[in-house]
Phi, psi and omega in degrees: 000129181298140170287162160301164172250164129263114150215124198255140160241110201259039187273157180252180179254036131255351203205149187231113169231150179259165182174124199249118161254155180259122176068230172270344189273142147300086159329297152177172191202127217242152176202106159291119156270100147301121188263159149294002182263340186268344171268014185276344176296290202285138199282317155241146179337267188332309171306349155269046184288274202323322170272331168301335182289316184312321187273349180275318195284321171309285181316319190275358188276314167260024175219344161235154183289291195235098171258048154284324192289009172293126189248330178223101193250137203233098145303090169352111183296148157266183138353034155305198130309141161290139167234143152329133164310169187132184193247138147269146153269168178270147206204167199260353169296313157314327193267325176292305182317290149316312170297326174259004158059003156337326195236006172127125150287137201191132191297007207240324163271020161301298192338286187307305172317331199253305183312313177282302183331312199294281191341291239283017172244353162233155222266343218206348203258143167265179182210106187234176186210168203245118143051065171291179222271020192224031163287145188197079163252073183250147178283155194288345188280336161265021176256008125333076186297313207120348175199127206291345188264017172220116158235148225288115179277137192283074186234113165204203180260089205245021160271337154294324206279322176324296182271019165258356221254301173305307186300323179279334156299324205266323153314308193266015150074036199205157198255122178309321203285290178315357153288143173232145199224147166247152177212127205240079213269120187223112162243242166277003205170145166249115164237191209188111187229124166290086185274105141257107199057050158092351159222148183309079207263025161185144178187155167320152166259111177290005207239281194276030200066070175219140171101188081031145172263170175200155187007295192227026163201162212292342194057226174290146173218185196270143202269353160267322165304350171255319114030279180304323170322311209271354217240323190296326188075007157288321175224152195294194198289305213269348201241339190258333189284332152334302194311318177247038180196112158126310190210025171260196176038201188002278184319298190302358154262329205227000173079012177223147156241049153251132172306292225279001179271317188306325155307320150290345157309306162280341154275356169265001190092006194288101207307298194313324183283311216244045184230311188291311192310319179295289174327314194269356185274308202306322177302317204304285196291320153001290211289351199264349171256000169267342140334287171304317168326290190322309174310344162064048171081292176340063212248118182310313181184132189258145178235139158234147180218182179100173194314315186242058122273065141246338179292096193310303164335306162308305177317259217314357186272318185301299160317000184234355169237353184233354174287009160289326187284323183157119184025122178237125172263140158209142196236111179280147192045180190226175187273041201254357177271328174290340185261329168313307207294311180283017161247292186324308177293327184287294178319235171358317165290336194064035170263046174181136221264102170288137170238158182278153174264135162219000000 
């Protein structure tokens, strides 16, 4: 009996990467690298569904035979509602939710969107999405701003941060729900999550200005000095929420959203590059000691991943500033395709509770 195909999709907001499984095994697996110059035509995220899918079918077109033979497209969660973890189907309520992006934008509500495009075009493929990146098991003290009319929300990266969180427990021959971990997931966003006993009861809001600054957002910034910013009437609505999505942190200093030219940027002398380089580390170890506080020093281990923990330099600099609290771990780029693909599959088998989104 032939295996099923799995094809999980992950984008991101550099990147679009894919990856077609039989089963458990790996087929092949593709990473689109997107510039800010090529994503500034579209005015919101949802509007590149169509050239990302194009670039996904063109790539499954010359590398698989029969993708009639797909059973399942498991898509990167987005801007939902907050939910529980778990595997969702796409439902046309998820899909209204995503698309107009109401509850937000972030390149994370492609996933779902591309995966029903995809399913609802083959015979046979359901279409779902994973441990959106809006999971939200925060202890009720950290949803505390400081003024009762905003209060502090869960949005990160929490299909890596789960499933390296699982890969590192299972090395250390010990059950993720007993541990406590800090984990600093630094992509296109940064987020930094106090994993205790199995779930994240504080973490940065990686999204909206919170945090670490990171490639294209701003992260935290000082809030009487953004007031005036927003108050002055040099820019619109659209142009300032850009500043801390999109086109904040790296880009607005150095014109890129690549980490690894800043770095070679900064290893040639460019003062400005090797200032920035610094800067996002030195927030980084900030948020991981403010973690550890929450973990009250209990901490097993800090791990890092995502794209730029592939920069050694960047580690050690993080790492020279948080290795007293405890071990450091690194897992460069993340597993989240592999965890897309292997949900999919636990799903389809019926060993795990597809759940509705409403």
């Amino acid at each position: 009996m032939a295996k099923r195909l799995i094809l999980a999709i992950n984008p991101g907001s550099t990147s679009t990467k894919f990856a077609l499984f039989a089963e458990k095994d790996l087929i092949f697996e593709k990473t689109l690298r997107h510039t800010s110059e090529e994503m500034s035509g579209y005015a919101r995220i949802t509007d590149q569904l169509h050239f990302r899918k194009q670039l996904i079918m063109r790539e499954l077109a010359e590398s698989c035979k029969d993708i009639s033979a797909i059973a399942a497209v498991v898509g990167r969660g987005g801007l939902v509602k907050p939910i529980e973890s778990g595997i969702y189907e796409v439902n046309e309520i998820m899909k209204e939710d995503l698309f107009s992006g109401r509850l937000g934008q972030h390149a994370s509500n492609l996933g779902g969107l591309i995966a029903d495009d995809i399913a609802s075009a083959l015979p046979n493929a359901r279409a779902f999405i994973v441990d959106p990146v809006v999971v939200d098991e925060l202890q009720d003290v950290a949803r505390v701003s400081g003024h009762p009319a905003i209060e502090r929300i869960s949005i990160f990266h929490a299909l890596n941060q789960k499933a390296v969180a699982r890969i590192y427990a299972d090395s250390a021959g010990r059950k993720y729900d007993d541990m406590n971990l800090i984990i600093a997931h630094m992509g296109g966003g940064i987020s930094v999550g106090a994993h205790k006993k199995g779930k994240v009861i504080d973490v940065n809001n990686a999204l909206n200005g919170d945090g670490p600054f990171s490639p294209e957002r701003s992260g935290g910034l000082p809030s009487g000095q953004l007031i005036d910013l927003c108050m002055s009437g040099n820019y619109s609505h659209e142009e300032l929420k850009s500043m801390i999505t999109g086109k904040g942190g790296i880009v607005a200093y150095l014109g890129t959203n690549s980490f690894i030219e800043v770095c070679n940027r900064a290893d040639k002398g460019d003062k400005k590059a090797a200032l920035i380089r610094e800067a996002i580390a030195y927030q980084v170890g900030k948020e991981i000691g403010a973690a550890a506080a929450v973990l009250n020093g209990d901490v097993d281990a800090i791990i890092l991943t995502g794209g730029l923990a592939y920069q050694d330099s960047h580690v050690e600099r993080i790492r020279s500033m948080v290795k007293f609290i405890a071990e450091v771990v690194v897992y460069p780029g993340e597993d989240e395709i592999k965890a897309l693909a292997y949900n999919g599959l636990l799903a389809l088998d019926g060993k795990i509770e597809i759940k509705t989104y409403s």
